[in-house]
mmCIF file as gemmi writes it, N, C-alpha and C atoms, coordinates in Angstrom:
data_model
loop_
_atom_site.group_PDB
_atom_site.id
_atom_site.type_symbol
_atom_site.label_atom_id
_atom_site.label_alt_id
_atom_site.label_comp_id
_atom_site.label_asym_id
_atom_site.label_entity_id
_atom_site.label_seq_id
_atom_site.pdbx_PDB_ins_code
_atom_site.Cartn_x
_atom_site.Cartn_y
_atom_site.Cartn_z
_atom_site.occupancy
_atom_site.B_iso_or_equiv
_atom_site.pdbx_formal_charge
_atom_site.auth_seq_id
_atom_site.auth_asym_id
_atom_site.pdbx_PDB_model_num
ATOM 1 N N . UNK Axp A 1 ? 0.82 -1.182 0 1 0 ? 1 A 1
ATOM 2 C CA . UNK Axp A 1 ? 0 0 0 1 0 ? 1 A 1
ATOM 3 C C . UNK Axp A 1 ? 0.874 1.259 0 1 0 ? 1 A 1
ATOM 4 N N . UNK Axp A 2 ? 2.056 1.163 0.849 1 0 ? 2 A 1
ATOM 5 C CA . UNK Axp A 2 ? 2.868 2.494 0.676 1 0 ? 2 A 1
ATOM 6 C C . UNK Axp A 2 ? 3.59 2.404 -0.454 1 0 ? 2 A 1
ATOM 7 N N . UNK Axp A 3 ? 3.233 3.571 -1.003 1 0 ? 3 A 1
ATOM 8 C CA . UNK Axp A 3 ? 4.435 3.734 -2.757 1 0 ? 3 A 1
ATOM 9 C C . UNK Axp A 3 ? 3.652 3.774 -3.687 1 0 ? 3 A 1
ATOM 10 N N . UNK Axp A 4 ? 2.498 2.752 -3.247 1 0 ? 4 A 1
ATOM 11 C CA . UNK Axp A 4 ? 1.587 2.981 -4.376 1 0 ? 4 A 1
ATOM 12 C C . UNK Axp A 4 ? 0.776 3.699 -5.034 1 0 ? 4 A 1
ATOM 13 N N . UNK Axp A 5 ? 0.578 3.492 -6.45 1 0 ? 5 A 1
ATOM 14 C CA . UNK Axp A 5 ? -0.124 5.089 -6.716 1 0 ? 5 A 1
ATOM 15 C C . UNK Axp A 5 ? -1.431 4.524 -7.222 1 0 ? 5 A 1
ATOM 16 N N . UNK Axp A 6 ? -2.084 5.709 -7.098 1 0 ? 6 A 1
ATOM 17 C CA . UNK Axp A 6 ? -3.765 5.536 -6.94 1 0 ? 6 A 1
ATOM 18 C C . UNK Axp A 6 ? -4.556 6.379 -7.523 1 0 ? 6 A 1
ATOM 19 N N . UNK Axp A 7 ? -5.7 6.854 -7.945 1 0 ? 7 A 1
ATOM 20 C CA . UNK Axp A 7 ? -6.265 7.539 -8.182 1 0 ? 7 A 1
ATOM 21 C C . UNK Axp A 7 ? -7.601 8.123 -7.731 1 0 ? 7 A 1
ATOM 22 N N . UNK Axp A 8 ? -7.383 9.381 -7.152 1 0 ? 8 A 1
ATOM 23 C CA . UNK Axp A 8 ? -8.454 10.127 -6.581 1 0 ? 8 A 1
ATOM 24 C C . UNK Axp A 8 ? -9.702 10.508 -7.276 1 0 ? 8 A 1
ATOM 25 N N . UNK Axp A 9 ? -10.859 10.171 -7.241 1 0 ? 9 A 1
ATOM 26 C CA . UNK Axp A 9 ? -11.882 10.809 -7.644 1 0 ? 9 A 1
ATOM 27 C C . UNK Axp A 9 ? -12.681 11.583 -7.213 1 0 ? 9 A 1
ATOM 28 N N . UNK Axp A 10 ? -11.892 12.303 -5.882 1 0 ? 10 A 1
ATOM 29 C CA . UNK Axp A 10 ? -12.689 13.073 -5.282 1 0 ? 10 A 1
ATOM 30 C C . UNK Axp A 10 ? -13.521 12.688 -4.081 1 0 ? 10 A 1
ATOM 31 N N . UNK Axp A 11 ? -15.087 13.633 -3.337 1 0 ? 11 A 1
ATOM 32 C CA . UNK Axp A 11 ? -15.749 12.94 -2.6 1 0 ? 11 A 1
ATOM 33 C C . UNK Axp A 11 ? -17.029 13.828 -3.022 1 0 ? 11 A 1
ATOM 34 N N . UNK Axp A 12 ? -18.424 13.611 -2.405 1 0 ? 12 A 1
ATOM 35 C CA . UNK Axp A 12 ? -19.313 14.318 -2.304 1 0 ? 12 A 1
ATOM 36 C C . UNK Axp A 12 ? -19.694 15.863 -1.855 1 0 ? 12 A 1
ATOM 37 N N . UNK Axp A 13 ? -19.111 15.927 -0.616 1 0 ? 13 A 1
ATOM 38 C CA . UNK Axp A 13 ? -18.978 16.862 0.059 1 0 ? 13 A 1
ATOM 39 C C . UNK Axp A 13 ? -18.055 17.655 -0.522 1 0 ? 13 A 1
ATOM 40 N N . UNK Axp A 14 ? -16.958 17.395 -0.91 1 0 ? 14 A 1
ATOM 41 C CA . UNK Axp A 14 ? -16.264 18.776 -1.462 1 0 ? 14 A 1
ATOM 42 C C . UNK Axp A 14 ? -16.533 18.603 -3.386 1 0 ? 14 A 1
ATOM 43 N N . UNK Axp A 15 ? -16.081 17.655 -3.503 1 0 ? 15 A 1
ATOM 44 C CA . UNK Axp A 15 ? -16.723 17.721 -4.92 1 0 ? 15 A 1
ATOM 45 C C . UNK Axp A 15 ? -15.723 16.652 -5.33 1 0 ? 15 A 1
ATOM 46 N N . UNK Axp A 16 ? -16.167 16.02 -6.77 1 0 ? 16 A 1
ATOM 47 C CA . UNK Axp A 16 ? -15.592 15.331 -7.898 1 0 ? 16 A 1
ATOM 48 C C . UNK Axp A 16 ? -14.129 16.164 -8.388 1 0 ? 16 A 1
ATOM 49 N N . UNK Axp A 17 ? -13.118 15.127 -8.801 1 0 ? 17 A 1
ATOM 50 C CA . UNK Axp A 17 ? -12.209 15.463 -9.892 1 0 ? 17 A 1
ATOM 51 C C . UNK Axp A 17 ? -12.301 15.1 -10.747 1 0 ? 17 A 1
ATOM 52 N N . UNK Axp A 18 ? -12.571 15.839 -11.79 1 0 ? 18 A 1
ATOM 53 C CA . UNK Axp A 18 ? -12.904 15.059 -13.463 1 0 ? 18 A 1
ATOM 54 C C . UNK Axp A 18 ? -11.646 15.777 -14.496 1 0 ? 18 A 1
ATOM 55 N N . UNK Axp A 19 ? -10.514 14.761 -14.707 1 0 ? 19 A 1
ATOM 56 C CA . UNK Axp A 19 ? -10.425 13.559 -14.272 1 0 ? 19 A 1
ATOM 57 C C . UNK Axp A 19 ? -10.098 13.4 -12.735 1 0 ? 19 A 1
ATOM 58 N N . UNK Axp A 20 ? -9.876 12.228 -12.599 1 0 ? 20 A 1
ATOM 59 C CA . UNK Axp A 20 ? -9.104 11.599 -11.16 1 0 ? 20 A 1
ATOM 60 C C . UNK Axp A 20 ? -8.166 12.081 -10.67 1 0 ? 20 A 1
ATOM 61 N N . UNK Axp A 21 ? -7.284 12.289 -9.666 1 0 ? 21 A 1
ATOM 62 C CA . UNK Axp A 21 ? -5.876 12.955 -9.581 1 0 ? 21 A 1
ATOM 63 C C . UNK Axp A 21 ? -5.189 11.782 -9.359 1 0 ? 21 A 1
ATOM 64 N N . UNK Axp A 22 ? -4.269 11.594 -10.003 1 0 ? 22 A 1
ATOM 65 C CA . UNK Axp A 22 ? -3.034 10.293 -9.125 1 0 ? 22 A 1
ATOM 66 C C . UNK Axp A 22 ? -2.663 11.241 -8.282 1 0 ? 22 A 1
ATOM 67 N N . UNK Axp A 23 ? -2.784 9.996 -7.189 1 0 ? 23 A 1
ATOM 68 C CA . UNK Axp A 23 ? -1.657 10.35 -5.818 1 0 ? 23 A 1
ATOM 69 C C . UNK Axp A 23 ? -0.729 8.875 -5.347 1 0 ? 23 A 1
ATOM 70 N N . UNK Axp A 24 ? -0.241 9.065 -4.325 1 0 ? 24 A 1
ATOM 71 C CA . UNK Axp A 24 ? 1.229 8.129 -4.076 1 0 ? 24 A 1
ATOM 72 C C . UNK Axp A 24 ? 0.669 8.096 -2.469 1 0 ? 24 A 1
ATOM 73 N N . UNK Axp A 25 ? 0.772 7.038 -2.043 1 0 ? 25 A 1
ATOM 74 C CA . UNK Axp A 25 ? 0.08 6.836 -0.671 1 0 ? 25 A 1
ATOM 75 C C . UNK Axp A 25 ? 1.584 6.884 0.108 1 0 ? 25 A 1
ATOM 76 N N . UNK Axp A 26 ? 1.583 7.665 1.104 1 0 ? 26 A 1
ATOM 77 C CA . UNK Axp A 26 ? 3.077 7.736 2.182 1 0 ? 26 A 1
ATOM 78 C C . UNK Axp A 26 ? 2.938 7.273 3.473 1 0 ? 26 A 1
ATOM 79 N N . UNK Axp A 27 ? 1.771 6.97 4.085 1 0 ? 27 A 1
ATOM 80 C CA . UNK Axp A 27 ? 1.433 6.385 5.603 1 0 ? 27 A 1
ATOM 81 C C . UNK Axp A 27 ? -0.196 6.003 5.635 1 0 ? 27 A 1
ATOM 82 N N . UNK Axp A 28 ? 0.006 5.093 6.389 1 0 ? 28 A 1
ATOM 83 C CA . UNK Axp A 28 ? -1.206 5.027 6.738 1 0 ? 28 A 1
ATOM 84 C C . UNK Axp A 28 ? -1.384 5.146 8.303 1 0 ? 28 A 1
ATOM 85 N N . UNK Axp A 29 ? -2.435 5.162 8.676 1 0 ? 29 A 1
ATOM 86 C CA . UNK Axp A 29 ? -3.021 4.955 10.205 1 0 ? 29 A 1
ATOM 87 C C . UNK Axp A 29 ? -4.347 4.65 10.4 1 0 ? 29 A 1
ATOM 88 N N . UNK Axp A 30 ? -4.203 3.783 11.59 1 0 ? 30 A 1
ATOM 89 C CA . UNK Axp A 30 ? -6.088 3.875 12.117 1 0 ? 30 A 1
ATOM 90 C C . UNK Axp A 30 ? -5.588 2.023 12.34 1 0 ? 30 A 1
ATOM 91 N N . UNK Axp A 31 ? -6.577 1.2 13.474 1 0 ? 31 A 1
ATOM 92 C CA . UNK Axp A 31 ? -6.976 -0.23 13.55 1 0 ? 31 A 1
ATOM 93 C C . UNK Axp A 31 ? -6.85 -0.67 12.576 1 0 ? 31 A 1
ATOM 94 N N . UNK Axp A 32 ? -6.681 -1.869 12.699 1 0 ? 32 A 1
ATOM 95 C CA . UNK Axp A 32 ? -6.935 -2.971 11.352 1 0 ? 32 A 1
ATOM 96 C C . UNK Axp A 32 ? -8.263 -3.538 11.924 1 0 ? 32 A 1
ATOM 97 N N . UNK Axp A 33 ? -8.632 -4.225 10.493 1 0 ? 33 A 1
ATOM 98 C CA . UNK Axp A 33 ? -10.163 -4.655 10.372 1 0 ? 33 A 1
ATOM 99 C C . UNK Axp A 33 ? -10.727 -3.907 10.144 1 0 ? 33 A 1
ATOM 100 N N . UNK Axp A 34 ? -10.961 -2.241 9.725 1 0 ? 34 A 1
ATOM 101 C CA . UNK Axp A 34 ? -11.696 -1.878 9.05 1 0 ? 34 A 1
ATOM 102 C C . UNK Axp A 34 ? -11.037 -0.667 8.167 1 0 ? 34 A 1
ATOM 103 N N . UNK Axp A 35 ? -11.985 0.598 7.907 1 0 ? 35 A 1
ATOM 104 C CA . UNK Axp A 35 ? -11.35 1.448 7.092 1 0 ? 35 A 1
ATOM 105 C C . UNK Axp A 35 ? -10.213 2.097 7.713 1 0 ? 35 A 1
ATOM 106 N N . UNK Axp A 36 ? -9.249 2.591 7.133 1 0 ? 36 A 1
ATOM 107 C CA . UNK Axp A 36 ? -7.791 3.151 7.785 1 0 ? 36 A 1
ATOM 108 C C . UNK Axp A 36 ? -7.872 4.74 7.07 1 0 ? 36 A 1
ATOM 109 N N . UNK Axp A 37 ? -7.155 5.237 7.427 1 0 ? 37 A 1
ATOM 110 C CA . UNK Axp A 37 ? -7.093 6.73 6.695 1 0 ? 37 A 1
ATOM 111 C C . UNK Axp A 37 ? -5.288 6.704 6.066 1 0 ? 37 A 1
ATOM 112 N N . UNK Axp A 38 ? -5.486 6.955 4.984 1 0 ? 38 A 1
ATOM 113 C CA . UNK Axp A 38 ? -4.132 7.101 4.548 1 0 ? 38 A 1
ATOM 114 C C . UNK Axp A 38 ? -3.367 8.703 3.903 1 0 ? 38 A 1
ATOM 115 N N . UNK Axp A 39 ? -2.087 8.901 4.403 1 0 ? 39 A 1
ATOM 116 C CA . UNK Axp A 39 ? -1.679 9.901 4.089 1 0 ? 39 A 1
ATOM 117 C C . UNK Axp A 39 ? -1.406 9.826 2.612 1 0 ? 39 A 1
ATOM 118 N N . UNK Axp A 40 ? -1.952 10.655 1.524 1 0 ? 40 A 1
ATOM 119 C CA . UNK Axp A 40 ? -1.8 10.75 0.069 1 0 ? 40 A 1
ATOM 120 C C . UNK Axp A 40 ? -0.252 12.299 -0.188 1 0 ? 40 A 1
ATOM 121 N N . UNK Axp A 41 ? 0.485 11.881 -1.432 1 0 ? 41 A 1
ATOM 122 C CA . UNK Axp A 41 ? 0.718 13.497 -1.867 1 0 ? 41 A 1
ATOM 123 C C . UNK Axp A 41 ? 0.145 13.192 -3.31 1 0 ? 41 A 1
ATOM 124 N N . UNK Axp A 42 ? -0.482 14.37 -3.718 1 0 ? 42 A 1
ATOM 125 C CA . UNK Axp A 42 ? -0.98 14.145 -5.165 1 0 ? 42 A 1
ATOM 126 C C . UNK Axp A 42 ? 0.094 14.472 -5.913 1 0 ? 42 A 1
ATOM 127 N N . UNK Axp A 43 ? 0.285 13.727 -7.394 1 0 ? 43 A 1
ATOM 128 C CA . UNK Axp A 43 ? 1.337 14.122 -8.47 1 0 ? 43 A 1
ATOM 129 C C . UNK Axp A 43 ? 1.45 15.299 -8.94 1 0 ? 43 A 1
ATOM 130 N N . UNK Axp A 44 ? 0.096 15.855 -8.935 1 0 ? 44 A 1
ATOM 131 C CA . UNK Axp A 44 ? -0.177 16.789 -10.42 1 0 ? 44 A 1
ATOM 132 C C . UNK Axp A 44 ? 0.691 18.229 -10.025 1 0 ? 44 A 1
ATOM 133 N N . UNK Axp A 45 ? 0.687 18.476 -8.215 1 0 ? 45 A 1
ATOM 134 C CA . UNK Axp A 45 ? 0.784 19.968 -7.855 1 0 ? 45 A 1
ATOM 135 C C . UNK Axp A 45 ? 1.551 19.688 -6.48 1 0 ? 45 A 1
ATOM 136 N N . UNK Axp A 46 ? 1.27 18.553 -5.715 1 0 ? 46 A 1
ATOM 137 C CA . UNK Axp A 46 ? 2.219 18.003 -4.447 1 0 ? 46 A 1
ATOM 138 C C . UNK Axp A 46 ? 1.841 18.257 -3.591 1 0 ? 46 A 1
ATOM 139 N N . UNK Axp A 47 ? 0.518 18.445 -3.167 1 0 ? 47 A 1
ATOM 140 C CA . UNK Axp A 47 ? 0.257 18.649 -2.427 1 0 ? 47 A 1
ATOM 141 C C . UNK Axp A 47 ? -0.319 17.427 -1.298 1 0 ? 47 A 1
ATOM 142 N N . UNK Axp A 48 ? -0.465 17.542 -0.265 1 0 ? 48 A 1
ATOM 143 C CA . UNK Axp A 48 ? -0.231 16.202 0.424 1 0 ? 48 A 1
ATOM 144 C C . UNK Axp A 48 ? -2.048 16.442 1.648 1 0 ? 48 A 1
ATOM 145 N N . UNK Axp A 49 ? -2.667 15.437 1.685 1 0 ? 49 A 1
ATOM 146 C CA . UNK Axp A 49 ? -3.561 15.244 2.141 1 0 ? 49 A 1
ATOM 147 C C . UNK Axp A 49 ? -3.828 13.634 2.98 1 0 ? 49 A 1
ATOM 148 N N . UNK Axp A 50 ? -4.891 13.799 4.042 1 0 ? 50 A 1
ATOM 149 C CA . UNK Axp A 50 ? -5.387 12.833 4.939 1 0 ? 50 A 1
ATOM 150 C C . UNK Axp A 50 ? -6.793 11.925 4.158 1 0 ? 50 A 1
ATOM 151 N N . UNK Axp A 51 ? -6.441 11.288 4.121 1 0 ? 51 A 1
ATOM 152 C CA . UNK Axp A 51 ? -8.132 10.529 3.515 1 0 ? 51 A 1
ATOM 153 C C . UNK Axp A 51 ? -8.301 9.044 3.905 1 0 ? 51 A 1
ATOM 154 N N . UNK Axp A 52 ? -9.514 8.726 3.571 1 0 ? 52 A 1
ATOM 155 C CA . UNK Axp A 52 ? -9.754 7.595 4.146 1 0 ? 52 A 1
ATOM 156 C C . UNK Axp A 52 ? -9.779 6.517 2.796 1 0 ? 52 A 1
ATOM 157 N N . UNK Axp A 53 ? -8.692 5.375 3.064 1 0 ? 53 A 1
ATOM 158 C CA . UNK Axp A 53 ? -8.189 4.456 2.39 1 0 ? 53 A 1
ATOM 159 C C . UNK Axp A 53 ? -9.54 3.746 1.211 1 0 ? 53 A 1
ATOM 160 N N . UNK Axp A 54 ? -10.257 3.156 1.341 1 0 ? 54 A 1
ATOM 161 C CA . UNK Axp A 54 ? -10.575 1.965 1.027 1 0 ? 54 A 1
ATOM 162 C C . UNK Axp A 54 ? -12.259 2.865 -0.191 1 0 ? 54 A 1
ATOM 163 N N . UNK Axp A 55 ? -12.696 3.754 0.582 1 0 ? 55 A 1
ATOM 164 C CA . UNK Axp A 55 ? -13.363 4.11 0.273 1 0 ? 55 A 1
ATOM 165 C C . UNK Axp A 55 ? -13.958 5.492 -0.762 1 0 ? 55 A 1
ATOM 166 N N . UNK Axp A 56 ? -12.382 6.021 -0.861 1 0 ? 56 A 1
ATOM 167 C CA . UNK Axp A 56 ? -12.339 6.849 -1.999 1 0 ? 56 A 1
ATOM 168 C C . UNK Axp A 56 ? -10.83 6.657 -3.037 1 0 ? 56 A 1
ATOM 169 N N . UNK Axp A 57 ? -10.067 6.057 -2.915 1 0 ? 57 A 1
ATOM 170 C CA . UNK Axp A 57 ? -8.426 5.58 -3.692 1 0 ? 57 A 1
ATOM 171 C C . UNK Axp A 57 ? -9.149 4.765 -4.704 1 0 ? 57 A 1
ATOM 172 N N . UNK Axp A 58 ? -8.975 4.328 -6.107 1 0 ? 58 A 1
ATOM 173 C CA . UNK Axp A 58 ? -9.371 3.671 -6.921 1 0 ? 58 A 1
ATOM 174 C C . UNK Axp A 58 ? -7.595 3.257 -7.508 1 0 ? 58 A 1
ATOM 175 N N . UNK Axp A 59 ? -7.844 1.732 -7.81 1 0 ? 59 A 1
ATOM 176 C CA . UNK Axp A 59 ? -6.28 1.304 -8.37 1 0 ? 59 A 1
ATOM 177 C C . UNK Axp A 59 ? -6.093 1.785 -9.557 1 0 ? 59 A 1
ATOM 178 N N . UNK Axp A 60 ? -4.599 2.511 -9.86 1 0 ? 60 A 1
ATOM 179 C CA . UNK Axp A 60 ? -4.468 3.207 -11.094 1 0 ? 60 A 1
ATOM 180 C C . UNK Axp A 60 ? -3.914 2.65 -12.173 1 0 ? 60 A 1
ATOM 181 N N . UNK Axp A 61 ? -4.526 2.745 -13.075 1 0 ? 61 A 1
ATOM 182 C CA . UNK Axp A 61 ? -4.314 1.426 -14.409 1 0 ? 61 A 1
ATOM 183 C C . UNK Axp A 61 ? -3.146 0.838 -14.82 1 0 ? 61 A 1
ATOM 184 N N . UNK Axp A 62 ? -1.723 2.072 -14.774 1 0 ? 62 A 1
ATOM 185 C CA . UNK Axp A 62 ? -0.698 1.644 -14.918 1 0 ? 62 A 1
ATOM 186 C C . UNK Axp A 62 ? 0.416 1.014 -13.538 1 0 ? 62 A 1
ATOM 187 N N . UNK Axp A 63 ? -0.344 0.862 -12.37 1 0 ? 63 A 1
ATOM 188 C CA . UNK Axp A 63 ? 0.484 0.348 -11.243 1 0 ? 63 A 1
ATOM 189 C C . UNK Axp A 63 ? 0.719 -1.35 -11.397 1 0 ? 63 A 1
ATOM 190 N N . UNK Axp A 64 ? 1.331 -2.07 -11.309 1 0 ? 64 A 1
ATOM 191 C CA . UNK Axp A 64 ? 1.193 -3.346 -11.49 1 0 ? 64 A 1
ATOM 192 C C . UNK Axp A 64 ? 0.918 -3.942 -9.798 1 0 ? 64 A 1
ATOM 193 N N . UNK Axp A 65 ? 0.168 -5.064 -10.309 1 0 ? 65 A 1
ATOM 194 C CA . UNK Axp A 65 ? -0.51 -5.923 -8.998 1 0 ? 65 A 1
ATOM 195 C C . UNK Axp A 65 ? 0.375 -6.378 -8.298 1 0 ? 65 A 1
C-alpha cells in the first residue's frame, strides 16, 4: 500500500475530480479490520492530504498488482 499510486476521484462533500488525480500513498493509520485513513501526496501539484483508504483511492491502471 505504501508507494503505491492511486487515483483520486474526489468525494461528495467537497466535490468530484474530473479527471481523477493520481496520488502516491506515504502512511497510513487507524486499527486494522476496518477502514484506515491514509496519508496521500498528489502528483499533479504536491500537495499532500489525509483521507480515508478503502473508500475513496481507486487502483491506477498503470500500477502493477
Amino acid at each position: 500500500m505504501i508507494g503505491r499510486r492511486y487515483l483520486d476521484p474526489g468525494d461528495r462533500q467537497a466535490g468530484r475530480y474530473d479527471p481523477p488525480r493520481p496520488c502516491v500513498v506515504l502512511a497510513r493509520c487507524g486499527p486494522g479490520g476496518g477502514p484506515r485513513n491514509v496519508h496521500v501526496r498528489y502528483l499533479d501539484d504536491g500537495t499532500e492530504e489525509v483521507i480515508p483508504f478503502p473508500r475513496r483511492l481507486r487502483r491506477h491502471p498503470q500500477q502493477p498488482r
